[in-house]
N, C-alpha and C positions, 0 to 999 in steps of 0.2 A: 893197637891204637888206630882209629877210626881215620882216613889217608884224603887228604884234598890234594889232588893233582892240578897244578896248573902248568901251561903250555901256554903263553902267551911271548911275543918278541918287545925289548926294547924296557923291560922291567930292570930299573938301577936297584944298586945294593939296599938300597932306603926301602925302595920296594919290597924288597924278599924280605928283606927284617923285618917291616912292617906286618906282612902275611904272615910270615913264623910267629910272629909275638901271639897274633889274633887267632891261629889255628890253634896254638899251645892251649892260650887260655881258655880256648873252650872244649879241650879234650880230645886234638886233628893235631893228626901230623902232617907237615907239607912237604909234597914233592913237586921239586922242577922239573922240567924237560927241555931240553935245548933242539928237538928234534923229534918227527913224530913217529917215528919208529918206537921209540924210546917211551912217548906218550900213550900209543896203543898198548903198547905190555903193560902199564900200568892203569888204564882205565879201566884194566877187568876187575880190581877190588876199589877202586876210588867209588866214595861216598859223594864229593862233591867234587864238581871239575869246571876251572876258571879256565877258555881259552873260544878262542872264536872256530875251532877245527870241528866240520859236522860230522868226522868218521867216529870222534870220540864217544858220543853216546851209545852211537851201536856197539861198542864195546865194551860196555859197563854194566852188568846186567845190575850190581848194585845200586847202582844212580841214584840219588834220591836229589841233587840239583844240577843242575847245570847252568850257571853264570857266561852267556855270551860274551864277550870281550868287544863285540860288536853292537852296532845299535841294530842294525838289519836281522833278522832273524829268518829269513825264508827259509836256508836250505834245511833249519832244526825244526821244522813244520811240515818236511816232509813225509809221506806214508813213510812206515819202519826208520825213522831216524834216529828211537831210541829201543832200546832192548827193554829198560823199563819204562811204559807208555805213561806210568806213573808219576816219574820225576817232573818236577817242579821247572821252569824255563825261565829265566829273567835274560833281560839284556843290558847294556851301556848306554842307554838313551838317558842323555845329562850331559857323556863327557865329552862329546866332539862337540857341542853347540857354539863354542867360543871359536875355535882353529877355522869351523865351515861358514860363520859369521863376520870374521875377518879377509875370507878369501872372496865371501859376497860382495864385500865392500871393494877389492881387489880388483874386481872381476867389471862391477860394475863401475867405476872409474876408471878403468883399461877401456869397454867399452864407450863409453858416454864421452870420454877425451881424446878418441881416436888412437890407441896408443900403438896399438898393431900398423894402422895406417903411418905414424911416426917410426917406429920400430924399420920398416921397410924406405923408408928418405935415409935413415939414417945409415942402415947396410948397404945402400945406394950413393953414400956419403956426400947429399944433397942437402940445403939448407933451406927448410922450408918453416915458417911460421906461422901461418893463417889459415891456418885446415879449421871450420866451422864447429866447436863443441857444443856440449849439453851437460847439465846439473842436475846432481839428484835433489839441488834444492827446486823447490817447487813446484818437483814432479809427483805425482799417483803411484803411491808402491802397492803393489799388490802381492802377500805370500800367502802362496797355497799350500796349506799346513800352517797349522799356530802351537807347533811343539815346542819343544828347546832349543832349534835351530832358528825357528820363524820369532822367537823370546830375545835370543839373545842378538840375532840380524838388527832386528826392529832396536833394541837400544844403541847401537853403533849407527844406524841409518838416520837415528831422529836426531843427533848431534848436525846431519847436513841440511837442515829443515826442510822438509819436503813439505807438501803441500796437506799430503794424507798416507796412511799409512794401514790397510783391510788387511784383514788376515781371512781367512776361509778355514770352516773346520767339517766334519762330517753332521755335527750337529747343531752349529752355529750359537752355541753356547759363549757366553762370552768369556775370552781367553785372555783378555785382563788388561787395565790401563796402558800397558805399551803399544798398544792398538788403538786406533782411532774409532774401529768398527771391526765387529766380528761377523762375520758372513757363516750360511750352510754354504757349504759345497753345489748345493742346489742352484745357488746364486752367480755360478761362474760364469754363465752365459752372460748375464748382464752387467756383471762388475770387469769385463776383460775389456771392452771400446774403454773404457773410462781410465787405461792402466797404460803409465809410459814403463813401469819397469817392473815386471813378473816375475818372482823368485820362488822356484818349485821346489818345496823342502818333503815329498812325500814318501810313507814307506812305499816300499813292494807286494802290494794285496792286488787281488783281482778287480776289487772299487777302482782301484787308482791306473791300471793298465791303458794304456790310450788314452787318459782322462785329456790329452791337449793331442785332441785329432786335429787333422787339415781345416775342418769346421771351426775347430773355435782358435786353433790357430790365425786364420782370416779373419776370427774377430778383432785381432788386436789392433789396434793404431799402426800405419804403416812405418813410423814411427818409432813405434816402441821396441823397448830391449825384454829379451830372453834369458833367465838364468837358472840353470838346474841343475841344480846338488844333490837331489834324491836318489830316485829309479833312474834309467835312463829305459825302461819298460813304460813309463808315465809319457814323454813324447812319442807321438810318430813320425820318427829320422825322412823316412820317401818326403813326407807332407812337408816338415821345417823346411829340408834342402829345394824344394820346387818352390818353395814360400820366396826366401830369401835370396833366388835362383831372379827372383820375375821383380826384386827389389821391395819386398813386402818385409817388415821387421830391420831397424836399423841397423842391429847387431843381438847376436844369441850370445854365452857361454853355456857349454856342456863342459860339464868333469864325468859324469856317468853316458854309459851308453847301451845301446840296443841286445850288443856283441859287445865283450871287453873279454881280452885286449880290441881295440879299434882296429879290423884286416889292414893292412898295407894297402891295400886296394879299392879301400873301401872311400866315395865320392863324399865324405861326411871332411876327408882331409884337405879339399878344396874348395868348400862352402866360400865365399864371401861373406865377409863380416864376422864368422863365427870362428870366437878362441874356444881352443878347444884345449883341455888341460886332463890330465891322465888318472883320472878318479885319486887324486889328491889333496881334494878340501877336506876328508873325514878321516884321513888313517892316521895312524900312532907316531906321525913323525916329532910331532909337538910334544914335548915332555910335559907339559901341566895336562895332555890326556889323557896318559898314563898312568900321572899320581889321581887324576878324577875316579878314572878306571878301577882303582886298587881301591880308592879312599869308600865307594860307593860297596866294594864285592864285602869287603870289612863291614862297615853299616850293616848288609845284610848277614853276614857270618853272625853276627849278635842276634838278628832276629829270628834268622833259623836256628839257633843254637835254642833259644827262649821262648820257641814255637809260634813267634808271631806271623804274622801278614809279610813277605818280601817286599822292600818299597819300591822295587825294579821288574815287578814282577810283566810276561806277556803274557796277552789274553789272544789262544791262539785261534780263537773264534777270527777276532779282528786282523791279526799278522802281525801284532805290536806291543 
């Protein structure tokens, strides 16, 4: 029988029954792995492999899918990253959009209420009330990226009425009523003075590398807030830190970064203003990511079984 190997952490029992049911029914045995040792011996006959681990392809000369468990796909775009250059690539772009949506809003009302600044009177165990705040009502959101992250940000943001709410795409195509306006990418130079709150939802392609240099960093409002959930390859860390160094930018949030893990030594941990959080807005700690995760690889098992179209599919032209 024809063997889907998955290697994924954080799968409940519901889970694996669920996969069992869906491999059965279409003629796939499923195998777990709790460990990747375990998961390399078995990628050499798997047909299909659910798990975000990039050694595994190289290890399958059968491959004929590979299902990332990830939304991010770079390191599976690498030269030789699969044995068969043939197989099929999809990812999990759909299932973190809610958990990274939630920590946007998190993130942005930490900074905009001072809460870091509160955080520190209160380890100081001083009583202080009138530190000056800000509203995401009736502020300029700007997110770059109008994916599933920038979808589902924007309906949790527009419940705080802000004022407007741009999305930016590569092709400025319009990315649909939850948006006020859909911008190209082309248009970030002149849509950043106009922005008190930036939320970077982008892949990791070459487009998007330094796409918020020191230039258009100093475009923003001295003012405005930073928030980035994407790359941390999409800002440039020297430029932010000298930005927000000289009082330029009210407050940033980074969860992604340059280098991860963040060095111990590295000046990015004594930024002013900037919370800095441990690339945690997008991973599998949320349980309804995981049943997305599973609920999406299933969808597709029927359509690869039935030789359709994958509806998760990446286009490795683009990096997405």
């Amino acid at each position: 029988m024809k063997k889907i190997l998955i290697f994924t952490p954080r799968l409940t029992d519901g889970n694996r029954r669920d996969i069992m049911e869906a491999a059965e029914t279409h003629g796939y045995r499923a195998v777990f792995c709790e460990d990747s040792a375990a998961a390399l011996r078995e990628a050499a006959d798997a047909e299909i492999i659910l798990s975000a681990d990039p050694a595994l392809p190289k290890a399958a000369p059968e491959l004929k899918w590979m299902c990332c468990a990830f939304a991010g796909v770079e390191p599976f775009l690498l030269p030789g990253a699969f044995a068969n250059p043939r197989a099929l690539l999809t990812n999990a772009s759909g299932a973190y959009g809610v958990t990274i949506a939630e920590h946007i809003v998190m993130v942005a009302l930490e900074l905009m209420r001072r809460q870091m600044d509160y955080n520190r009177i209160v380890a100081a165990r001083e009583w202080v009330r009138d530190l000056p705040i800000r509203s995401i009502r009736g502020s300029r959101v700007t997110l770059l990226g109008a994916g599933d992250i920038a979808r589902e940000a924007a309906k949790r943001l527009r419940a705080f009425d802000p004022k407007s709410i741009v999305a930016l795409n590569r092709s400025g195509r319009d990315a649909g009523s939850l948006f006020d306006r859909t911008l190209p990418v082309s248009a970030l130079d002149g849509i950043l003075p106009e922005t008190d709150l930036l939320v970077m939802a982008l892949p990791g392609t070459p487009e998007t590398r330094g796409i918020m240099d020191g230039r258009r960093l100093a475009l923003m409002p001295k003012d405005a807030f930073l928030i980035n959930v994407g790359r941390g390859s999409a800002v440039d860390e020297a430029a932010l830190l000298a930005l927000m160094q000289g009082d330029h930018l009210a407050g940033a949030a980074l969860d992604v970064f340059e280098r991860e893990p963040l060095p111990k030594g590295s000046p990015v941990w004594d930024c002013p203003r900037l919370l800095i959080t441990t690339h945690v807005a997008g991973n599998m700690t949320l349980e309804y990511t995981v049943d997305r995760i599973v609920e999406m690889f299933i969808e597709d098992l029927g359509n690869f079984y039935a030789g359709r179209p994958l509806g998760h599919s990446v286009d490795r032209e683009k990096g997405y």
